[in-house]
Backbone bond lengths (Angstrom), bond angles and torsions (degrees), N, CA, C in turn:
res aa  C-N    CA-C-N  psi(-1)  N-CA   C-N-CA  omega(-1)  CA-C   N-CA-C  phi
1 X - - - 1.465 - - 1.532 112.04 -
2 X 1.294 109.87 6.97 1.612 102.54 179.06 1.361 125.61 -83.30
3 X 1.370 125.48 -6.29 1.426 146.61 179.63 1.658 88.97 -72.03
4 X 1.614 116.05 -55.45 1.410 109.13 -166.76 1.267 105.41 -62.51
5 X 1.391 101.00 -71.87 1.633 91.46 -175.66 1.424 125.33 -49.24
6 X 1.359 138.06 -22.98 1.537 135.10 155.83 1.486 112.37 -43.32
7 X 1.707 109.94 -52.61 1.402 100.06 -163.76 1.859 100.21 -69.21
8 X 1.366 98.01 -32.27 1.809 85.51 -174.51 1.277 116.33 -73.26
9 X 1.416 125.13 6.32 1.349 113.00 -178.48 1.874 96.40 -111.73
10 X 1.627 103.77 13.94 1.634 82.59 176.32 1.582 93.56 -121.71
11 X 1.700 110.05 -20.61 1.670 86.51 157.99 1.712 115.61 -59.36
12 X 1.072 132.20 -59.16 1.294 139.79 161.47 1.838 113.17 6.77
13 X 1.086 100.93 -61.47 1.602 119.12 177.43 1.460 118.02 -102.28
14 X 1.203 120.57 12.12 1.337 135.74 -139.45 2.110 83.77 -84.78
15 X 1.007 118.41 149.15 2.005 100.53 158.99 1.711 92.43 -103.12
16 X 1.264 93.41 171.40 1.499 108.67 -151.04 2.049 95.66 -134.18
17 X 1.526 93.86 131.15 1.849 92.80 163.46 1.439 103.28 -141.67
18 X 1.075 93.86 152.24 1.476 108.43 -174.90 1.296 114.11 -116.01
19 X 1.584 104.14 126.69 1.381 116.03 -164.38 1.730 120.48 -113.87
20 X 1.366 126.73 170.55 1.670 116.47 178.93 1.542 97.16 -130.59
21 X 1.329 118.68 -168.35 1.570 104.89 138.80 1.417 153.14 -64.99
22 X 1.229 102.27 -6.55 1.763 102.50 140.72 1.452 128.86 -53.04
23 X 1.309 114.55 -50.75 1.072 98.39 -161.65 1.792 116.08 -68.54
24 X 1.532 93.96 179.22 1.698 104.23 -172.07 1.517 100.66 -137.84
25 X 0.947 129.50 143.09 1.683 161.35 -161.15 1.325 129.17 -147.02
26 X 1.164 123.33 91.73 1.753 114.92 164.84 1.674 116.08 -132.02
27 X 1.350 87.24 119.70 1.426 108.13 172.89 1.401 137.65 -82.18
28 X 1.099 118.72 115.15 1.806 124.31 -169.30 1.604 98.64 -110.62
29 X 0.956 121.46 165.95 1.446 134.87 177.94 1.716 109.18 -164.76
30 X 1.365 111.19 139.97 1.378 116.39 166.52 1.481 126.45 38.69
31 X 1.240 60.41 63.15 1.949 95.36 169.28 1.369 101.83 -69.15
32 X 1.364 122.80 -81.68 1.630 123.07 172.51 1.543 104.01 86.21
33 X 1.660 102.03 48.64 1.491 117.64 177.40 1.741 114.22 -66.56
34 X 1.267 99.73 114.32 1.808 98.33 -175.86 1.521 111.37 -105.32
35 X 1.202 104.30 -132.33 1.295 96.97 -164.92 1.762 104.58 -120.29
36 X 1.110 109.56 15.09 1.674 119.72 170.28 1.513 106.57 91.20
37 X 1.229 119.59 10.06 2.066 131.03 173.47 1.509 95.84 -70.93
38 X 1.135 102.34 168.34 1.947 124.74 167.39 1.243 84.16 -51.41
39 X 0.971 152.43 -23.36 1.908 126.83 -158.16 1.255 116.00 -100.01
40 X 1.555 115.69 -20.66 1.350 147.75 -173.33 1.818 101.71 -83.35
41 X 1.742 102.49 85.42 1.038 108.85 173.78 1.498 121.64 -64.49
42 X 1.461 112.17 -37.21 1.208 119.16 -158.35 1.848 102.87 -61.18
43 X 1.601 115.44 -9.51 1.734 98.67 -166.33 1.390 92.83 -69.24
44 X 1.338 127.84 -49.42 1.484 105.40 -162.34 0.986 137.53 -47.73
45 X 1.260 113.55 -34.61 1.643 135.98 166.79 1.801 119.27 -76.64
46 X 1.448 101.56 0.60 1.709 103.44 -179.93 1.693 119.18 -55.49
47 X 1.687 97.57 -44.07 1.253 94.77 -175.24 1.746 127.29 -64.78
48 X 1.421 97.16 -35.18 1.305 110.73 163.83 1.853 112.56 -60.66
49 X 0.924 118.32 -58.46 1.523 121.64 -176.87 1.714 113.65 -51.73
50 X 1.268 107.25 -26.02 1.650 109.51 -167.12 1.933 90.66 -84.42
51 X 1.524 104.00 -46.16 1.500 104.96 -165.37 1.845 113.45 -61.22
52 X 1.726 98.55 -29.80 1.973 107.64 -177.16 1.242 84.36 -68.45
53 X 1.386 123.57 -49.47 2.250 117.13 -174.03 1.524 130.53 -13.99
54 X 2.251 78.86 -65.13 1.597 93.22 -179.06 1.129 109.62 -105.07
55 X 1.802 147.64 45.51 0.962 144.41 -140.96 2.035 59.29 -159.74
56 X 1.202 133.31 -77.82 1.350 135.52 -162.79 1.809 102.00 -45.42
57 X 1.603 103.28 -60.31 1.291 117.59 -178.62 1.215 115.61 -29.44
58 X 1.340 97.59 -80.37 1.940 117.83 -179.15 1.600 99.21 -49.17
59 X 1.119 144.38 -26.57 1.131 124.06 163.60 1.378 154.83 -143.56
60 X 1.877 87.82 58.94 0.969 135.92 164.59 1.484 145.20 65.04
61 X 1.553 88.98 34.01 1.675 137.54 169.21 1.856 101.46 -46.12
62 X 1.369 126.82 142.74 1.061 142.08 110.16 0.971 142.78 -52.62
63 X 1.424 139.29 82.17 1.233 123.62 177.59 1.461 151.30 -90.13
64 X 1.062 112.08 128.87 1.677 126.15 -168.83 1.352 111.04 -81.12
65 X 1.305 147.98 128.54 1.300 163.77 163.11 1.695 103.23 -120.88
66 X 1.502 74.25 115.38 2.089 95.13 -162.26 1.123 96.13 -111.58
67 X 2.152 133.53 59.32 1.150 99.50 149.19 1.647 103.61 124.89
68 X 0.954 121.57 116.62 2.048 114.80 -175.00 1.271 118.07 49.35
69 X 1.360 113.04 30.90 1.643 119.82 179.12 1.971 90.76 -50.78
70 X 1.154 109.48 -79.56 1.493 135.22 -157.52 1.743 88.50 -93.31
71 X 1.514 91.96 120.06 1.909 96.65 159.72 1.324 120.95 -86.19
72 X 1.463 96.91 94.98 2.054 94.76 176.47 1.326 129.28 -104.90
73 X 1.582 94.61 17.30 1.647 113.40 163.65 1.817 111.74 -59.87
74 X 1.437 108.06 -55.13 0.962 145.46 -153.37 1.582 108.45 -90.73
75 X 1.233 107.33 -57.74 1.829 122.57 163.30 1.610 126.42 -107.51
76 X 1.289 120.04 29.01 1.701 107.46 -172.97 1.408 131.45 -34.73
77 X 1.392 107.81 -3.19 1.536 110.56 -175.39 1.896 88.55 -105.06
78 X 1.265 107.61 82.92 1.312 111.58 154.95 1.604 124.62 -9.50
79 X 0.754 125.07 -80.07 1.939 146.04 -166.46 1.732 77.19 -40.59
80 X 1.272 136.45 -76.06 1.203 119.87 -178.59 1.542 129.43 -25.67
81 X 1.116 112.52 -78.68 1.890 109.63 159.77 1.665 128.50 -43.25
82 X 1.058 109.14 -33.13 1.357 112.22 158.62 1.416 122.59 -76.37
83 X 1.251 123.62 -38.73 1.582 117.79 166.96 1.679 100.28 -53.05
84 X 1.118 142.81 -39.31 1.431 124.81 -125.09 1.935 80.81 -131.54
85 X 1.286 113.97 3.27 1.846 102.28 154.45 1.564 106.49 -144.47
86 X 0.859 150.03 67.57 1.360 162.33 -165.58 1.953 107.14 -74.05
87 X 1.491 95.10 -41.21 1.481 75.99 173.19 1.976 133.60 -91.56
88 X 1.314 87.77 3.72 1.510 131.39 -173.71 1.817 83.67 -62.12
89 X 1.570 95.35 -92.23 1.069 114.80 -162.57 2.139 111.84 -52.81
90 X 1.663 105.97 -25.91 1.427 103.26 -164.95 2.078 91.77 -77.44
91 X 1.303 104.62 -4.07 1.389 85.76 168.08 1.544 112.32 -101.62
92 X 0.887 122.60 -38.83 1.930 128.40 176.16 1.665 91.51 -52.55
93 X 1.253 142.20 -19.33 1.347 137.41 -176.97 1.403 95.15 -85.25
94 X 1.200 130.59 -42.18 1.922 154.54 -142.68 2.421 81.49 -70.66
95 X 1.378 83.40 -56.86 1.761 113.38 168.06 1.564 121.70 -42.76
96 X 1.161 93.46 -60.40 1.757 101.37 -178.37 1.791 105.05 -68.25
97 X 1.322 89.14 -56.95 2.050 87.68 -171.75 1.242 118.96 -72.47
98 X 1.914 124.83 16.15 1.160 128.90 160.39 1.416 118.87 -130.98
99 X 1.999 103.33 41.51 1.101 120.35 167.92 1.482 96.39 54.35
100 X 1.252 155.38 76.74 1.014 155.27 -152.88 1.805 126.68 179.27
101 X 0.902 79.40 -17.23 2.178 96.31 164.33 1.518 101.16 -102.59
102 X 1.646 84.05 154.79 1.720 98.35 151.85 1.333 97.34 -171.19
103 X 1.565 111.58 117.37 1.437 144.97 -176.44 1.617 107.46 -84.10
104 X 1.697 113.41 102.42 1.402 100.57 156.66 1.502 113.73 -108.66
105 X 1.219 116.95 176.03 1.721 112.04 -159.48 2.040 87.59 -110.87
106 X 0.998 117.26 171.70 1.514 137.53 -160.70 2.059 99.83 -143.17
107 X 0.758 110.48 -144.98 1.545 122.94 -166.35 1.947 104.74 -109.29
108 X 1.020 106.98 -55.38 1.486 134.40 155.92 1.944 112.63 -38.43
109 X 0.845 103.26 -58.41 1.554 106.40 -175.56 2.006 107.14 -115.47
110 X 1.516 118.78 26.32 1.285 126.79 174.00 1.214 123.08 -46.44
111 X 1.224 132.67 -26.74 1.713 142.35 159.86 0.960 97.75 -42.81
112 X 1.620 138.73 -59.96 1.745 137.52 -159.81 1.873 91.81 -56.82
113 X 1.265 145.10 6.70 1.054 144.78 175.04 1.527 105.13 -89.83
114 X 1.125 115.94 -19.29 1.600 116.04 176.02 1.698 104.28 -118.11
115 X 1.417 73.92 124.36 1.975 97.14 -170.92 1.705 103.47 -54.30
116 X 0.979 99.59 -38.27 1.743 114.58 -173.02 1.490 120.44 -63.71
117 X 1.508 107.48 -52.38 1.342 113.83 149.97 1.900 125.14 -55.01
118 X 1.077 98.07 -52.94 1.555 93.66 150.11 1.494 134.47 -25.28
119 X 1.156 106.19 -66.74 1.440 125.45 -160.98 1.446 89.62 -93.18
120 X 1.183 155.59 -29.77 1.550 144.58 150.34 1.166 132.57 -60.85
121 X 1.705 110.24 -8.11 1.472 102.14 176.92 1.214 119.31 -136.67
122 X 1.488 100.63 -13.57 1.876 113.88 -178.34 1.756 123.10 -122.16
123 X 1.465 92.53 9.21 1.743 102.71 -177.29 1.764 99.81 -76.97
124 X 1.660 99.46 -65.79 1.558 120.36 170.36 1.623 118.73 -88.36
125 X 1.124 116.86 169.34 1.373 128.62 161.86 1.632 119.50 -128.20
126 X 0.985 146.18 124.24 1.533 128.32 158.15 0.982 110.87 -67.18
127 X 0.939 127.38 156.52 1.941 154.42 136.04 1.168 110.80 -91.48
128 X 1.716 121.53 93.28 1.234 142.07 173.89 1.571 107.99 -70.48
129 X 1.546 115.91 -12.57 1.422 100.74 -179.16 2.084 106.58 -99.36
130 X 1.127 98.42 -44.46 2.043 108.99 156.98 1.245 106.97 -53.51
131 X 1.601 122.51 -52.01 1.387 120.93 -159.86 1.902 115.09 68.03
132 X 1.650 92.21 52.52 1.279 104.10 -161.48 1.453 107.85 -139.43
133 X 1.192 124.36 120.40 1.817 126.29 -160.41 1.829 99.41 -93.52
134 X 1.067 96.01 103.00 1.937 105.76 175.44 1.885 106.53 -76.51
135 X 1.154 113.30 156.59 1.168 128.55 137.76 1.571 131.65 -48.23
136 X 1.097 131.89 123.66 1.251 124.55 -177.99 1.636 122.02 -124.97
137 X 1.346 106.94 -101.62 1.546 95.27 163.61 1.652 101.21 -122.00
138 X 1.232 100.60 91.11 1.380 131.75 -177.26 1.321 110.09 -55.07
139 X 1.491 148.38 103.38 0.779 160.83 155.25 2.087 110.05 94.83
140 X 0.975 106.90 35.99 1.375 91.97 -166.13 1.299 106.16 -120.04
141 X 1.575 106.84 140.14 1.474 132.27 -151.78 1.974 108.91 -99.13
142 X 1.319 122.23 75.15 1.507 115.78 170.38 1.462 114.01 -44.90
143 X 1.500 107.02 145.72 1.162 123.21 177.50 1.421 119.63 -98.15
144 X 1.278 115.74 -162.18 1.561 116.32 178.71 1.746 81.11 -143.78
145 X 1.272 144.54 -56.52 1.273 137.81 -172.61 1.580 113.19 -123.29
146 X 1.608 108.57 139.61 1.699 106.35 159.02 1.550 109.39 -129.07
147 X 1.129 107.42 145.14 1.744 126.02 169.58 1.297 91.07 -113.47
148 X 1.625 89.92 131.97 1.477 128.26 171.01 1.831 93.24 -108.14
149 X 1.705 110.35 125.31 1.190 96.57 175.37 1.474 108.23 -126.81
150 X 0.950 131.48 125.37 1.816 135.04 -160.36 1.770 100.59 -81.76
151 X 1.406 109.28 94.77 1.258 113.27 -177.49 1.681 127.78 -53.75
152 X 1.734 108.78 -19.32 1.636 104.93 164.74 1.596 122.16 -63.90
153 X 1.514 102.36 -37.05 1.372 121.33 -176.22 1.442 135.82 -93.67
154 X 1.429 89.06 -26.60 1.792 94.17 -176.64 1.445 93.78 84.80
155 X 1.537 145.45 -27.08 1.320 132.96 -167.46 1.627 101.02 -45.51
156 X 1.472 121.64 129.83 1.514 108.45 137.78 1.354 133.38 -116.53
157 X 1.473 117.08 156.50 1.725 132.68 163.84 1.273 110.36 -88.21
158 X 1.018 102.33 150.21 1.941 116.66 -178.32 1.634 77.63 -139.77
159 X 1.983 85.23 141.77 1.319 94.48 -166.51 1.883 87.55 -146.09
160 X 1.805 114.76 113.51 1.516 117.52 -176.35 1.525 87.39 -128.47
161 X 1.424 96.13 174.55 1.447 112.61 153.77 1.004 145.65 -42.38
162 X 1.604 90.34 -58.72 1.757 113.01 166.08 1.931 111.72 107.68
163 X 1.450 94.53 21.97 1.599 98.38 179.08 1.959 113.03 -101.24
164 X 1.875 93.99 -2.53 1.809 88.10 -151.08 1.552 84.56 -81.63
165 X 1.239 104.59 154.87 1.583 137.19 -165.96 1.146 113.85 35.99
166 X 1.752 133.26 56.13 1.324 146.43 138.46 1.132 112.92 -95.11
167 X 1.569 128.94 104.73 1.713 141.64 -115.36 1.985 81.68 -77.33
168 X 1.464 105.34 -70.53 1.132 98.07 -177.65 1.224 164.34 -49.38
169 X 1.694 88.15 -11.07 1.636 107.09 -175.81 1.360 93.98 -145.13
170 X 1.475 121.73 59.45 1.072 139.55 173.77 1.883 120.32 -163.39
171 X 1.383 117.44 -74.13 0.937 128.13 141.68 1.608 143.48 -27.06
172 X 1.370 88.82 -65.19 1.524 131.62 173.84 1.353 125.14 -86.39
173 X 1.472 114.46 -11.33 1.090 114.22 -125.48 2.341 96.89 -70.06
174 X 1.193 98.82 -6.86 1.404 111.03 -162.15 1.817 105.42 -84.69
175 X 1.501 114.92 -29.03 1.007 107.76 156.33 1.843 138.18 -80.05
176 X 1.961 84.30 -8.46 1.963 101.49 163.79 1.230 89.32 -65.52
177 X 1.093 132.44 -91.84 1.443 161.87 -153.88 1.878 90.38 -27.74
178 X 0.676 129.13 -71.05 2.125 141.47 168.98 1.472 81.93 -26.02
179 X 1.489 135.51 -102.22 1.227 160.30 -124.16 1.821 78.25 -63.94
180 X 0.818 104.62 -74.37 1.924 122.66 -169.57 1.528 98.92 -45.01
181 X 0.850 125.60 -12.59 2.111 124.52 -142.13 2.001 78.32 -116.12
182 X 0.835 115.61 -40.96 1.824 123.55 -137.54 1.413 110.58 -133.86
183 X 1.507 109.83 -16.76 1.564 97.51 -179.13 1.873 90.68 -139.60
184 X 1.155 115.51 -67.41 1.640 126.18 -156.69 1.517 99.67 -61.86
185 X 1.446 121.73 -35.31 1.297 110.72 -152.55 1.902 104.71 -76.24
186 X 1.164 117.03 -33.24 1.859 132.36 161.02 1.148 92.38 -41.68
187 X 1.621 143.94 -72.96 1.747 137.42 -155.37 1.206 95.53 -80.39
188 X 1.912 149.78 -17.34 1.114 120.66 -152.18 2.061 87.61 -99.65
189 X 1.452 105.33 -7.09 1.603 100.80 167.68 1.718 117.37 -57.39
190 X 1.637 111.13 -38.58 1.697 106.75 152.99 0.968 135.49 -81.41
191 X 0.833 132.24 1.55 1.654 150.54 152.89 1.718 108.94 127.11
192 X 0.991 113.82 -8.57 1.695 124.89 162.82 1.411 102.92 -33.64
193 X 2.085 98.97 121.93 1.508 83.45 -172.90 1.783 92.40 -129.18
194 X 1.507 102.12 157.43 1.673 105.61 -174.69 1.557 107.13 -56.98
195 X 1.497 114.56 138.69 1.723 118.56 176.73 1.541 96.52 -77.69
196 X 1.450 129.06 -14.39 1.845 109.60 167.70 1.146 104.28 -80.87
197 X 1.257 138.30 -7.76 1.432 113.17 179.66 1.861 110.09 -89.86
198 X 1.005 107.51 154.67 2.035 116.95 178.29 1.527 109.73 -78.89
199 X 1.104 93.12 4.55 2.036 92.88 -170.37 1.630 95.95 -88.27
200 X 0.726 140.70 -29.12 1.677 145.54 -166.32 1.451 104.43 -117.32
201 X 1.345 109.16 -33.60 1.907 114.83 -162.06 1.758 95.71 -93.62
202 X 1.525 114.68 76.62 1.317 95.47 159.66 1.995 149.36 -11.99
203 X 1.449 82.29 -58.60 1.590 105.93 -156.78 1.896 88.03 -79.42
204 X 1.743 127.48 -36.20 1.323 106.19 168.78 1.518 97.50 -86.32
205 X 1.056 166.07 -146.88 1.619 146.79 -150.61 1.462 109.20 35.65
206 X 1.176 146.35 -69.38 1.355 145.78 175.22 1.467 121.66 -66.09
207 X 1.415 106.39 -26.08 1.592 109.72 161.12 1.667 121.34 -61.69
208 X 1.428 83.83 -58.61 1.741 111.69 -177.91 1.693 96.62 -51.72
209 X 1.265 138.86 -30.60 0.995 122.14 -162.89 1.865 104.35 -111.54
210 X 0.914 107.58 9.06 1.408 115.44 177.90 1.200 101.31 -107.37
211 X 1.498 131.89 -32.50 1.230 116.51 173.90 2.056 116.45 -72.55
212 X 1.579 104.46 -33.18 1.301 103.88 160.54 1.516 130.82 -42.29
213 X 1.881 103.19 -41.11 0.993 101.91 178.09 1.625 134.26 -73.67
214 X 1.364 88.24 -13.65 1.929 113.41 178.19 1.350 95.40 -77.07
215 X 1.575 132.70 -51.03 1.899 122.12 -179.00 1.396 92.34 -52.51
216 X 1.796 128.51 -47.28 1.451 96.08 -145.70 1.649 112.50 -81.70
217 X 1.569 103.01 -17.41 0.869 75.42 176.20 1.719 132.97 -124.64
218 X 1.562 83.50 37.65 1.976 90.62 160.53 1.706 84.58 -94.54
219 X 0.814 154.44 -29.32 1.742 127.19 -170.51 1.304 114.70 -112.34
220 X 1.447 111.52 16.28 1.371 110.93 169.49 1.545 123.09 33.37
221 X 1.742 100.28 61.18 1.472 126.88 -175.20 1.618 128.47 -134.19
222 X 0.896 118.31 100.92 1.866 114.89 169.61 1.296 129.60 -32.94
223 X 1.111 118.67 99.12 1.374 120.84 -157.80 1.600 103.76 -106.90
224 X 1.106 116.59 134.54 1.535 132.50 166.31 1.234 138.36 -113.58
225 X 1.433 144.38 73.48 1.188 142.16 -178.92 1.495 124.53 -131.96
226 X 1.752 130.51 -163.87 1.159 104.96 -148.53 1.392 79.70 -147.35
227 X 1.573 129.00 -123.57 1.521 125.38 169.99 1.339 104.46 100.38
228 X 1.573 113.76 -67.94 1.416 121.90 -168.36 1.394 111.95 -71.51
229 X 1.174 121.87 -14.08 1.615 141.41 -168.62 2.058 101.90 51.81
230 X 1.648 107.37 11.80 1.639 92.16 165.13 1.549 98.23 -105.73
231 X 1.559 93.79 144.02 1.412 121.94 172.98 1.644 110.93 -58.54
232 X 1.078 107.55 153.09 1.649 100.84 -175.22 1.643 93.22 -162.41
233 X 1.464 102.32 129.32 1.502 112.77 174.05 1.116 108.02 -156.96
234 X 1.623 117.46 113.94 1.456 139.58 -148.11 1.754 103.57 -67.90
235 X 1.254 114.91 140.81 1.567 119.53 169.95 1.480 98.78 -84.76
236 X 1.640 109.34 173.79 1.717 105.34 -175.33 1.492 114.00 -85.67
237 X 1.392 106.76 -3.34 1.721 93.57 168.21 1.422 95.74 -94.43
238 X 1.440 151.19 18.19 1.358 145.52 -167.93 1.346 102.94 -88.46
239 X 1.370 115.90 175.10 1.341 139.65 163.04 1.668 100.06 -99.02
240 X 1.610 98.82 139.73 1.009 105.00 -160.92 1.884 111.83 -91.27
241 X 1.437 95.60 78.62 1.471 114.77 162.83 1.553 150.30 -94.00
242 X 1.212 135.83 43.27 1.024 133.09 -136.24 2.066 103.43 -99.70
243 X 1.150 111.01 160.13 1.655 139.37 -143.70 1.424 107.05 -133.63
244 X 1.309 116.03 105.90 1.843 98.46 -173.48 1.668 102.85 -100.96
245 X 1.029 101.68 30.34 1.511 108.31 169.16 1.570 114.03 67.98
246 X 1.661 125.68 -141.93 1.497 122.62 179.77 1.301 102.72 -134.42
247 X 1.423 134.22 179.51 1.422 120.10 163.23 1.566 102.06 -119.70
248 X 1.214 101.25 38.61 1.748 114.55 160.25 1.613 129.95 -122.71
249 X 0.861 110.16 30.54 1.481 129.91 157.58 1.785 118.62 -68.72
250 X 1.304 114.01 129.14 1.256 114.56 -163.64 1.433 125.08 -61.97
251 X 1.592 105.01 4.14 1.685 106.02 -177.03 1.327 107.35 -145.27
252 X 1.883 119.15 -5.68 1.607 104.00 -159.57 1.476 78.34 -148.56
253 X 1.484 108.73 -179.66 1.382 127.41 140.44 1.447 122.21 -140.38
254 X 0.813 106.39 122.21 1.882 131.52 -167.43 1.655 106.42 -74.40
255 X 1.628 107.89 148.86 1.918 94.70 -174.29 2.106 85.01 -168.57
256 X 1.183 103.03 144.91 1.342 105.06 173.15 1.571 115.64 -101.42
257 X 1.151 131.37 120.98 1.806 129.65 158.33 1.223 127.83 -119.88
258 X 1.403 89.14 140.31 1.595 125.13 179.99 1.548 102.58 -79.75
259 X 1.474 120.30 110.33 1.620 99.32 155.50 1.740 89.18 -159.95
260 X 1.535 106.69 160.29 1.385 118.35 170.58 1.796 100.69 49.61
261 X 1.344 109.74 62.41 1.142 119.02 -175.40 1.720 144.59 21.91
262 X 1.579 97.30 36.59 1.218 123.32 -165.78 1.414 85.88 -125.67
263 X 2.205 103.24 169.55 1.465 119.83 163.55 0.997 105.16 -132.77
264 X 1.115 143.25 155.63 1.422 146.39 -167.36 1.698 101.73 -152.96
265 X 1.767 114.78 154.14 1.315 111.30 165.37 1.547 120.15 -133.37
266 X 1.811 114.67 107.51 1.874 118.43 -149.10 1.875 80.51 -99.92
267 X 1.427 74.40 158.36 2.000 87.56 141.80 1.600 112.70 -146.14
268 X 1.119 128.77 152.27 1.350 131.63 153.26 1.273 128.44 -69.63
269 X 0.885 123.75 168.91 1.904 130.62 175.87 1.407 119.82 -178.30
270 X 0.730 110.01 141.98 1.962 126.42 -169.55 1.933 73.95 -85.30
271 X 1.544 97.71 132.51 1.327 111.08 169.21 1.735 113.84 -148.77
272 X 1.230 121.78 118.99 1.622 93.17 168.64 1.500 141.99 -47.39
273 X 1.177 112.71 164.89 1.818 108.48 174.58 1.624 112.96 -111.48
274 X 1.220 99.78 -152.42 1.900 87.84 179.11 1.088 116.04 -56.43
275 X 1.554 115.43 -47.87 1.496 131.32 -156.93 1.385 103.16 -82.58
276 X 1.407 140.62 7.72 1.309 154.94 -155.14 1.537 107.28 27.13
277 X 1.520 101.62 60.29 1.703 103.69 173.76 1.647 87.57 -108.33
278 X 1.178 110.49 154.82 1.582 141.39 -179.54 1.468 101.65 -47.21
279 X 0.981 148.33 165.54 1.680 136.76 160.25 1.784 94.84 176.84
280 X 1.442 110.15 135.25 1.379 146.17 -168.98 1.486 99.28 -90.15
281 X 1.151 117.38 108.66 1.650 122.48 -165.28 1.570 103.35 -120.98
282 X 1.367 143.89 132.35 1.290 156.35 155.82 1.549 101.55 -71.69
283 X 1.330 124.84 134.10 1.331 142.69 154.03 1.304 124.04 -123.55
284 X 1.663 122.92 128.60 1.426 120.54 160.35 1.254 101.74 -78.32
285 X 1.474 125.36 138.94 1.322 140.81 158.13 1.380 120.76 -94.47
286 X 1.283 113.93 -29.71 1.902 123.46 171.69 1.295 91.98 -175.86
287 X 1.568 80.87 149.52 1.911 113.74 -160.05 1.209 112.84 85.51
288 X 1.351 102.95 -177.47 1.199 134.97 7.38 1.478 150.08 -79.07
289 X 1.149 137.33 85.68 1.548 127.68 -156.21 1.829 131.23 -114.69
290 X 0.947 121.89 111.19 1.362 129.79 -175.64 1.468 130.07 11.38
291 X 0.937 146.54 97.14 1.623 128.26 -168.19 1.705 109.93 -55.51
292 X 1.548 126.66 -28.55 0.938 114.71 177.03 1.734 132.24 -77.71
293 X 1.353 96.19 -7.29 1.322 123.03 153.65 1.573 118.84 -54.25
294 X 1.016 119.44 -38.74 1.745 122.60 164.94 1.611 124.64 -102.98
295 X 1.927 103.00 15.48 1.603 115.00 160.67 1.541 92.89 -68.69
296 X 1.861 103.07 111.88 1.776 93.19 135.18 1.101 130.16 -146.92
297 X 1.151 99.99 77.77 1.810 126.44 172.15 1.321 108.44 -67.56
298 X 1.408 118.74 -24.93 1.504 101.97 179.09 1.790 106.49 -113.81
299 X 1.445 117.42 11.16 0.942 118.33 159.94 1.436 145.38 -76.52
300 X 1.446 120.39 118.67 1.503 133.23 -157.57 1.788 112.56 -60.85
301 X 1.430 100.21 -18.82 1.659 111.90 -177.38 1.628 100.65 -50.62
């Protein structure tokens, strides 16, 4: 029961916006931006990730980063991951300075939990080659939870990572972080992947998600998070759980949006065209379907 009570103590503190059918939403999760080595899954998928950015930008997306954006298990000295994706980040900035991000931290990027670390590594940037201190994401405060609250209905979404009360990478998560830092992160360059994490470990993945399904449905709430890096988009006899996947998958990166009072779940992928030139393709995979379609406050389940 500690998954529940975690998640209710981060809706609890959670900040809250309230949305109509205007609004727009897209959710990324577990990115797991490194430093551009063999281990640094996220390059393959960069080109795709920069193009969903300004493809979100231009039309007029909010964006949510739910969680292992930045691996600081692996790199805690920031300036490293940022040297080695620059155009990554000059659009998530494109985000911030049009009031338009909101960064919560995951297990993976848990430092963004200390304001201090914050404000030392992500306010400014240097330019070691100018020797010139930039602006960055200047004053901005990561979360641990957001509620989306649908102002016709009162329905709300709670929207985490999906790491709180998974003993090890939660709790613990600092003696993962050792093991990962010093031993796992060398084998996960061959694809060797840690048995604490749920991304490889079936049997915790199916736990982890049964206990989600126990929050949603003692509080009869839509829950959105990521962690497991599997996609999840509820059928209509389901509980309303959905998973926006990782953007480390070997061919796509997966992301959920909210807009015109629907949710939907896309991924991108570098695909050829006729001429077998490279081309950045958007896909719906499921949806689009109503958010009030996954109200069940008055449901007996």
């Amino acid at each position: 029961m500690q998954i529940v009570k975690r998640l209710t103590e981060a809706y609890k503190n959670a900040r809250v916006e309230h949305i109509d059918e205007d609004s727009k939403y897209v959710f990324f999760s577990d990115c797991h931006r490194g430093a551009g080595s063999l281990a640094d899954e996220f390059t393959r998928n960069e080109n795709a990730y920069n193009f969903a950015l300004k493809y979100y930008f231009d039309n007029g997306f909010t964006y949510v980063e739910a969680g292992d954006g930045d691996e600081l298990w692996e790199h805690p000295n920031f300036s490293v991951i940022k040297n080695a994706h620059h155009e990554a980040f000059a659009n998530i900035k494109k985000f911030y300075d049009d009031d338009r991000l909101i960064l919560l931290y995951g297990n993976h990027n848990i430092y963004l939990k200390n304001q201090e670390y914050v404000r030392d590594n992500y306010y400014t940037f240097y330019d070691h080659y100018h020797k010139i201190e930039h602006d960055f994401l200047q004053g901005i405060e990561p979360l641990e939870a957001l509620v989306l609250k649908v102002k016709k209905t009162g329905q709300e979404i709670l929207i985490v990572h999906g790491h709180q009360g998974d003993l090890v990478n939660d709790h613990l998560w600092f003696f993962t972080m050792l093991s990962l830092k010093y031993f796992w992160r060398f084998l996960h360059a061959y694809g060797i992947q840690n048995p604490a994490s749920p991304v490889k470990n079936a049997q915790k993945r199916h736990k982890l998600e049964r206990n989600y399904n126990k929050w949603i449905k003692k509080y009869k709430m839509m829950l959105i998070c990521g962690h497991t890096h599997r996609v999840k988009f509820p059928k209509s006899n389901e509980l309303p759980y959905f998973n926006m996947g990782c953007c480390v998958y070997p061919t796509r990166i997966t992301a959920i949006e909210i807009s015109n009072g629907n949710i939907q779940l896309v991924q991108w992928h570098t695909r050829p065209n006729h001429t077998g030139a490279l081309k950045v393709t958007r896909e719906i995979i499921q949806g689009p379907a109503p958010l009030y379609k996954f109200d069940i406050r008055k449901s007996k389940n």
